[in-house]
C-alpha positions, 0 to 999 in steps of 0.5 A: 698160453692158458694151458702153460699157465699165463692166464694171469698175465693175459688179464694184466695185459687186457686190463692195461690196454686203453678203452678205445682198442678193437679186440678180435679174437681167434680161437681154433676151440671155443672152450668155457676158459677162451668164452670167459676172456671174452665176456670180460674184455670184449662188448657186445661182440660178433662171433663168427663159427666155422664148422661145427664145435669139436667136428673133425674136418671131413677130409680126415680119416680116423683109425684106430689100432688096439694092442697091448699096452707093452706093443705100443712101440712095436705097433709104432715102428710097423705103423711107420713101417707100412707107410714108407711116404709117411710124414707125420706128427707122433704126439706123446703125453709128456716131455720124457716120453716124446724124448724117449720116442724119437731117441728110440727111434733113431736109434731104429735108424728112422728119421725122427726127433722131438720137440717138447717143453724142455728144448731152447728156442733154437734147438726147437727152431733147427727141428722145426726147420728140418721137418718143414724139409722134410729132412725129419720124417717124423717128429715126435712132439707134446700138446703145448709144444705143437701148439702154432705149428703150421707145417703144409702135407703131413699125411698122418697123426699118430697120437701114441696115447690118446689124451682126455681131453677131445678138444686136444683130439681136434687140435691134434687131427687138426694138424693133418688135411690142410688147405683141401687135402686129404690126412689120416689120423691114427690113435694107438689104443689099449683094450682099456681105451676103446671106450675113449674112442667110442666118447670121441666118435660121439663128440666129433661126429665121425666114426673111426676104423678098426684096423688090424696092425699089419704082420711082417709079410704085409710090412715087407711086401709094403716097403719091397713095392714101394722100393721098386716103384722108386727105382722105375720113376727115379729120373736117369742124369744121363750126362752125368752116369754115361761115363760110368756105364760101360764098366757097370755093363761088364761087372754085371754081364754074366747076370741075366736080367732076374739075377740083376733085379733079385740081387739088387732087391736082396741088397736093399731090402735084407734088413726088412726081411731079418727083421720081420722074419718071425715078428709075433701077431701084436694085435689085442682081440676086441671083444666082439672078435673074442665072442664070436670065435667063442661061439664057434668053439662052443658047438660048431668046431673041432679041434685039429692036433699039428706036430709044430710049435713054439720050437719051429717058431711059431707063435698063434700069429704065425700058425693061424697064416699058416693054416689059412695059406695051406688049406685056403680056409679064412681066419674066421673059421678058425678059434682058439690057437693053443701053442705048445713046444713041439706040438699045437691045438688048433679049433677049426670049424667042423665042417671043414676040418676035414678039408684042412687036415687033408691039405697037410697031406705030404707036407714038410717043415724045415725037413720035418714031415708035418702030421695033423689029426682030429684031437681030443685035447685042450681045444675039445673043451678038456683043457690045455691053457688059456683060451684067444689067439693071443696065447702062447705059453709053452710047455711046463717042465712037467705038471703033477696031478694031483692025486697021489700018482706022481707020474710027470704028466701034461706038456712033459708027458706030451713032449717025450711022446712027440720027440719019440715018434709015438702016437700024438698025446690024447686027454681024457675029457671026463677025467680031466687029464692026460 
């Protein structure tokens, strides 16, 4: 109430109430505002603290994912994505954006809607009473408007954006991992914001986790065994689907038992599958990942030239699981990913390079025999665009040197030789071109 500007009226009430009342009161923070109403309307009070101020409860789980602020939505839906059971409270800054989270949302085909300021108290009461059913798997809500909800089993917290203020972070959190349970709070951050997560850590005591927002394999492989695992615990109405057995046993008796579970898996999990099929790394890279793959680069890899790119689909995400599920190295031992149209650089540690460039031996892509070599190019130190796994900028139509040779030369010059089969595009160091 405070927040919503009624300080005025709280006073008027208090003022207006007769000398002999008992007062108690209950506040889930303890703020300097809350402190001042009890030195003015309370005597000689006793105040009675459970936990520590601003501590988050020992049973709640906080995460954290860093991405660029225009993949906020995207990192949302793949969050949700990868936790099929989730039940949880999105929290937004203002009423528009809750609004236009959950209409985004339902028109993803989630079980979403919001609750903010601007909603009468019946349509805040029908809301209310679908997620208290669970009919709602999420719903999408400001500060002010969550303020009193007591729903029991929400097992995440998503703050979309982090607010200023740690108190709200508590209330917030405070939402999941009731009555002894156990809750996961989220917070979806930009690279700008990881300094607020560092000041909420010292403020509640409790350390947050870095994880990585999940690619599409993950996603799909989430929600394909959670399908299954739905379909062997669902219960059998016997009575009721008897009757309707015989004939389902002979639409499908020309179907071997895998045919049956992979037709049905396909039936069910096909919008999955279209809709992850080439879904970009998202992730923003801390500094601390940069640094360290900066060192790497610097002295300690060489860089590796491969025949796909862009056009085949790749972006750096895609190409860094690419290469590790190939040859078996991990992701650490890969730097910079340069992805161009037909073609890509990529820095891989020196020492097992070679082993990389031996795992391409014989393969093939979309019926194109894949070739890869050590380079002299962009990754070598010579040039070739913007360094980090996030970039992927594609060919120029031609660059001009800058001398008085007006030769096209660059992504152009390397293009022609790739879609002619010639020998792979080479940089001269010293020179600094191609």
């Amino acid at each position: 109430m405070l927040n919503m500007g009624f300080k005025d009226d709280i006073d008027y009430i208090l003022e207006n109430t007769p000398d002999t009342r008992k007062t108690w009161l209950f506040s889930a923070t303890m703020p300097p505002e809350v402190r001042s109403i009890a030195r003015n309307y309370m005597s000689d009070p006793h105040e009675l603290t459970v936990g520590k101020k601003n501590a988050g409860a020992e049973n709640i789980e906080h995460v954290f994912y860093a991405v660029h602020a225009r993949d906020r939505y995207l990192a949302l839906k793949r969050i949700v994505d990868f936790n099929p059971d989730i039940f949880g409270i999105v929290f937004c800054r203002t009423k528009i954006e809750s609004q236009e989270i959950a209409e985004k949302l339902i028109k993803d085909g989630y079980n979403a809607d919001s609750l903010h300021g601007d909603l009468s108290q019946q349509q805040r009461d029908k809301v209310m009473g679908l997620f208290r059913e669970r009919s709602l798997q999420l719903l999408i809500a400001t500060d002010v408007a969550a303020r009193g909800i007591d729903v029991s089993d929400i097992t995440h917290v998503i703050n979309y954006e982090l607010p200023d203020d740690t108190e709200v972070y508590t209330h917030r959190s405070g939402r999941t991992a009731r009555a002894g349970k156990s809750g996961i709070s989220i917070a979806i951050i930009n690279l700008k914001e990881v300094g607020k997560i560092k000041q909420i850590e010292r403020q509640i005591n409790r350390k947050f986790k870095h994880e990585r927002v999940p690619d599409g394999f993950q996603v799909c492989e989430k929600q394909l065994m959670h399908l299954i695992s739905k379909v062997h615990d669902v219960e059998v109405d016997e009575g009721a689907i008897s009757s309707y057995l015989p004939g389902i046993y002979e639409s499908l008796q020309d179907l071997s038992k895998e045919e049956i579970i992979k037709r049905f898996t396909s039936l069910e999990f096909n919008r999955f599958l279209d809709y992850y099929r080439n879904a970009p790394d998202i992730n923003a890279e801390l500094n601390g990942a940069k640094s360290d793959r900066g060192r790497m680069r610097q002295g300690n890899s060489d860089t590796m030239f491969i025949n796909l790119g862009s056009a085949d689909g790749f972006d750096p995400g895609k190409m860094l699981r690419y290469v590790c599920e190939r040859s078996g190295i991990k992701g650490d031992a890969i730097g910079r990913i340069d992805i161009k149209g037909v073609y890509s650089f990529v820095d891989i540690d020196r020492e097992k390079l070679p082993m990389v460039i031996a795992s391409f031996d014989g393969e093939v892509f979309r019926g194109r025999k894949v070739r890869t070599d050590i380079s002299q190019g962009p990754g070598g130190g010579g040039g070739g665009g913007r360094g980090g796994r996030g970039h992927s900028g594609g060919d120029r139509p031609y660059r001009q040197k800058r001398d008085s040779d007006s030769r096209p030369s660059g992504g152009y010059h390397a293009r022609k030789q790739e879609q002619s089969g010639n020998s792979k595009p080479s940089y001269d160091k010293k020179k600094r071109k191609w």
